[in-house]
C-alpha positions in Angstrom: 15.1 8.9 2.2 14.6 10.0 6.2 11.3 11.5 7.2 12.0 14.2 10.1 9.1 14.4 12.9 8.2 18.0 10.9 7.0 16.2 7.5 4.2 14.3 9.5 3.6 17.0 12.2 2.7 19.1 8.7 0.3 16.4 7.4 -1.7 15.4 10.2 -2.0 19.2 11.0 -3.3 19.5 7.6 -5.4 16.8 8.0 -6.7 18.1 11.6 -7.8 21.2 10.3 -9.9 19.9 7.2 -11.4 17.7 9.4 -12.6 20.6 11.7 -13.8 22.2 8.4 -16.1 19.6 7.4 -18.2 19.6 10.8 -18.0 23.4 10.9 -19.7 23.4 7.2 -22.1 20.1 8.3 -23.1 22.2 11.4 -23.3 26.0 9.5 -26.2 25.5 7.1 -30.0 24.9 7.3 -31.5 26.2 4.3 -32.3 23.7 0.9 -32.8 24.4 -2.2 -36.2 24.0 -4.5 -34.2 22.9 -7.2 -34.4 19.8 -9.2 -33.1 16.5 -7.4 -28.8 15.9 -7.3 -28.3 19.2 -9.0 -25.3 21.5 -7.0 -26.2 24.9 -9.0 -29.0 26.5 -7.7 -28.6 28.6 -4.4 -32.1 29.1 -3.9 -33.6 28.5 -0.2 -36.2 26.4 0.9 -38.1 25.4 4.0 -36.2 22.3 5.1 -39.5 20.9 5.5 -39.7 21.0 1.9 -36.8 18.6 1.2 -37.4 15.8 -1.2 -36.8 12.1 -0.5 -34.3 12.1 -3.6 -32.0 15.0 -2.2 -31.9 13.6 1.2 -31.1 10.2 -0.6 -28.3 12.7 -2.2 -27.2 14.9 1.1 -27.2 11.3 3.0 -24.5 9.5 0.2 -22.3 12.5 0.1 -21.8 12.6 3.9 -21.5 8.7 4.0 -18.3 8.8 1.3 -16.9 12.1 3.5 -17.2 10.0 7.0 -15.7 7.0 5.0 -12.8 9.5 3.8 -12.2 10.6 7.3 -12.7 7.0 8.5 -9.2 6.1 6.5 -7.2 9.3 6.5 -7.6 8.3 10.7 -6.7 4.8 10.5 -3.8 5.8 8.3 -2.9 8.6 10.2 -2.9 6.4 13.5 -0.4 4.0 11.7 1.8 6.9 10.7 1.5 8.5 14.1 3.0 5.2 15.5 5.6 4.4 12.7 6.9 8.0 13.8 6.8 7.4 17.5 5.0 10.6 17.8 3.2 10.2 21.2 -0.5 9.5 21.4 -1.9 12.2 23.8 0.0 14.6 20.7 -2.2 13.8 18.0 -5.4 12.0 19.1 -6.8 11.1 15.4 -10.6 10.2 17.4 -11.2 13.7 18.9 -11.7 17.3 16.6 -8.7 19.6 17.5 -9.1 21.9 19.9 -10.7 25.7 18.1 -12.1 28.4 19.3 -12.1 32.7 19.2 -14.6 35.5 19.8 -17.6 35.8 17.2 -17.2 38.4 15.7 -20.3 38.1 13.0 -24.0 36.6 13.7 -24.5 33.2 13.0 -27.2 33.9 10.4 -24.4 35.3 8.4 -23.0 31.6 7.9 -26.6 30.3 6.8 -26.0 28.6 3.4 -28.5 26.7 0.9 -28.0 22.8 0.4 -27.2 23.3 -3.3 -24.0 25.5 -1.8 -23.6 23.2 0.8 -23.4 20.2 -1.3 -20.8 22.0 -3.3 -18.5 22.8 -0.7 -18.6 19.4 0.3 -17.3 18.1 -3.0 -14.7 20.6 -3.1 -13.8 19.4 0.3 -14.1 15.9 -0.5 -11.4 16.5 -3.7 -9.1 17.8 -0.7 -9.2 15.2 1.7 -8.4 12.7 -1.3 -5.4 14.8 -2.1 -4.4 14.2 1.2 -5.1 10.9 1.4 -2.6 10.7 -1.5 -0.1 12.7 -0.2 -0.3 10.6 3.7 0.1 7.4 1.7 2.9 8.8 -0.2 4.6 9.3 3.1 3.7 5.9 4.0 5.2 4.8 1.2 8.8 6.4 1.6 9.0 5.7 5.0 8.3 1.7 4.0 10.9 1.9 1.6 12.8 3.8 4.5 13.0 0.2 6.3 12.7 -1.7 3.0 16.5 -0.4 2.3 18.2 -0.9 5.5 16.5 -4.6 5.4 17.4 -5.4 1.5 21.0 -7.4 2.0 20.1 -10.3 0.0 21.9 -13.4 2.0 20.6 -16.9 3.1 18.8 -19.6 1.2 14.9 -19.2 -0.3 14.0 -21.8 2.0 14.4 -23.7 5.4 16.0 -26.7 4.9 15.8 -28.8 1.9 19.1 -29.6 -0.4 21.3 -27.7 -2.7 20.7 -29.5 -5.9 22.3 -28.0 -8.7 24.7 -25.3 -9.1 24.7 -22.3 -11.4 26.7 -22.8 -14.8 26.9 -25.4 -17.7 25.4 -28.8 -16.5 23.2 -32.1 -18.3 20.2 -30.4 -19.3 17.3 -32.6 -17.5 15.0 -33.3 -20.3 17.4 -33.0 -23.2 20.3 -34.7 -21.6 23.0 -32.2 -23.5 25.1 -29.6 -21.8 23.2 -26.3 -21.0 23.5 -23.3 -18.9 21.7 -23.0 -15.8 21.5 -19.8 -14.4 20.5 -20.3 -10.5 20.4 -22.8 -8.3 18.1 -25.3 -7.8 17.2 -26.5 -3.9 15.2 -29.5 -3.8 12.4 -30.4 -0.6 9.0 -31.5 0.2 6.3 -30.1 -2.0 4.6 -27.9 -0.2 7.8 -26.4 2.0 7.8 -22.6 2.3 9.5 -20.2 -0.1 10.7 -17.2 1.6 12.7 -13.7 0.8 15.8 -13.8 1.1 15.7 -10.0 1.3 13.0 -7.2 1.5 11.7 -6.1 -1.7 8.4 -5.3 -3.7 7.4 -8.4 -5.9 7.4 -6.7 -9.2 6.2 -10.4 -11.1 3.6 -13.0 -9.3 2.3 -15.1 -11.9 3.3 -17.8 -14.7 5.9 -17.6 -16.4 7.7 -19.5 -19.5 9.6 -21.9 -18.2 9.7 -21.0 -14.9 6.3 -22.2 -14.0 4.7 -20.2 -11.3 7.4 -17.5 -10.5 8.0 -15.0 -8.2 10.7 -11.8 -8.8 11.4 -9.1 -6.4 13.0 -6.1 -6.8 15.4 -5.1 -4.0 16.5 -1.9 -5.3 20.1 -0.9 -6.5 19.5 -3.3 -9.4 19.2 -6.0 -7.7 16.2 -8.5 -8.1 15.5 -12.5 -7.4 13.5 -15.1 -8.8 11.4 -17.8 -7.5 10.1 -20.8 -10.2 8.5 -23.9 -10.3 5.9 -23.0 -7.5 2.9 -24.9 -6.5 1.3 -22.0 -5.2 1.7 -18.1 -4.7 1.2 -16.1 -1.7 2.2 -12.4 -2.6 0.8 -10.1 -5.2 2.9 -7.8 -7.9 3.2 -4.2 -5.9 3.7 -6.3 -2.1 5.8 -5.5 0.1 7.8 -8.3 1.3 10.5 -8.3 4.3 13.3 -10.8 4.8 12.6 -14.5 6.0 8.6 -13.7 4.6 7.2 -16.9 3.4 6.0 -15.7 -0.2 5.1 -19.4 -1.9 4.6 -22.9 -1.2 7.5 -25.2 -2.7 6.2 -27.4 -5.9 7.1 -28.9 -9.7 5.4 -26.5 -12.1 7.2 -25.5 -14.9 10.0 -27.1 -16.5 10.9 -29.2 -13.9 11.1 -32.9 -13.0 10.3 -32.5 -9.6 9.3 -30.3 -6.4 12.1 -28.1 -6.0 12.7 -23.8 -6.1 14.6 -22.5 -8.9 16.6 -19.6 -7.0 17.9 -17.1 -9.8 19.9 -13.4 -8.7 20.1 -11.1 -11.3 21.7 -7.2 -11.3 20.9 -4.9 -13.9 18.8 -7.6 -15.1 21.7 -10.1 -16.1 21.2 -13.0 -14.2 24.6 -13.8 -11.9 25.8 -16.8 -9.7 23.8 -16.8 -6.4 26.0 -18.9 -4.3 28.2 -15.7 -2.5 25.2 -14.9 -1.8 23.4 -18.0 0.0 26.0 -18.8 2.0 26.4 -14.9 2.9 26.3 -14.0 6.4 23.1 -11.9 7.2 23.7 -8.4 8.9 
């Protein structure tokens, strides 16, 4: 899926103007309610001077989580500003947008009392998390934008090292009788680096029967590879990975009778022979 320049022009604008709101409602209202401490129902006013320590404490949290809000919305809309190649001096994520207009009421008409105040806040607090979701959701797609024209699985998991055993019917290692194998095996150093052999999200990071410590990434279009018998793990389940990454650290875990990777290809999760695709040329 292609993101045009208009799908993040309409979220940061979104995001531009909720940000405006949330100093124009910080800014609009002195008055404080006599109520009891934390509690967002009463509208009744108050000298400020009157304020308790506990609904300060309150006032004080709920502006900390908004600024935190704000704080990540503007890192992540910097990062999507720049993914885009929008230019910086067109959305400057530091600075309130430019506002402005004739009065047209007195100010005392905007007076609200905390209670109020602290009610709009939440609301607005609900709505800059729904953006937040829908901004990350954009991340998101446009990732998998580049995930996609980067997934052409080709190349070996691992820089240098041997090719030692094929896919197909071969001596089974411990039991000595003929069994299939279903990768290929490259033996090295312990320690060598695992890498992608094509961008994916690592949909299994963990132990696994067999396999030992095992890596799987999906790549999309059915396609997914394995990684066994790994001394140790350096992705998550739900990474990103891109092509070449170094995901693990080369080892013996497992069923396995020495440090090597167990490199396994599978479509529509049938596992198929891998070498076409090792000695693939890359795009």
């Amino acid at each position: 899926m292609t993101l045009n320049k208009l799908h993040w022009l309409s979220a940061i604008t979104v995001f531009a103007l909720i940000s405006g709101f949330v100093v124009h409602l910080i800014f609009s209202a002195d008055d404080v309610p006599q109520a009891v401490p934390y509690a967002l129902n009463s509208p009744a006013k108050i000298d400020p001077r009157q304020l308790t320590e506990p609904q300060l404490t309150a006032l004080t949290m709920k502006l900390a989580e908004l600024q935190s809000q704000v704080l990540r919305l503007n890192a992540l809309g910097d990062r999507l500003a720049s993914e885009a190649s929008i230019p910086e001096n067109e959305f400057n994520f530091q600075q309130l947008p430019p506002s402005g207009g004739p009065m047209l009421q007195s100010e005392n008409h905007y007076k609200k009392p905390l209670a109020e105040l602290l009610t709009e806040i939440s609301t607005l607090e609900e709505s800059l998390h729904h953006e937040e979701n829908q901004l990350t959701t954009l991340e998101s797609l446009t990732l998998g934008h580049h995930i996609e024209s980067s997934s052409y699985l080709s190349g070996r998991p691992m820089i240098g090292g041997w090719l030692s055993s094929y896919y197909g019917v071969r001596k089974d290692p411990f039991s000595g009788k003929a069994a299939i194998h279903k990768g290929v095996d490259f033996a090295g150093k312990e320690g060598a680096a695992i890498i992608a052999t094509a961008s994916g999200v690592v949909s299994w990071a963990s132990d696994r029967y067999g396999y030992g410590q095992l890596i799987e990434i999906n790549h999309g279009r059915g396609l997914k590879t394995r990684y066994g018998h790994n001394k140790n793990l350096l992705v998550k389940v739900g990474d990103v990975v891109s092509k070449g990454q170094i995901i693990a650290r080369m080892g013996s875990t497992g069923r396995s009778t020495g440090p090597h990777v167990h490199y396994e290809i599978l479509r529509n999760n049938a596992q198929i022979d891998p070498i076409k695709f090792v000695y693939r040329k890359a795009k």
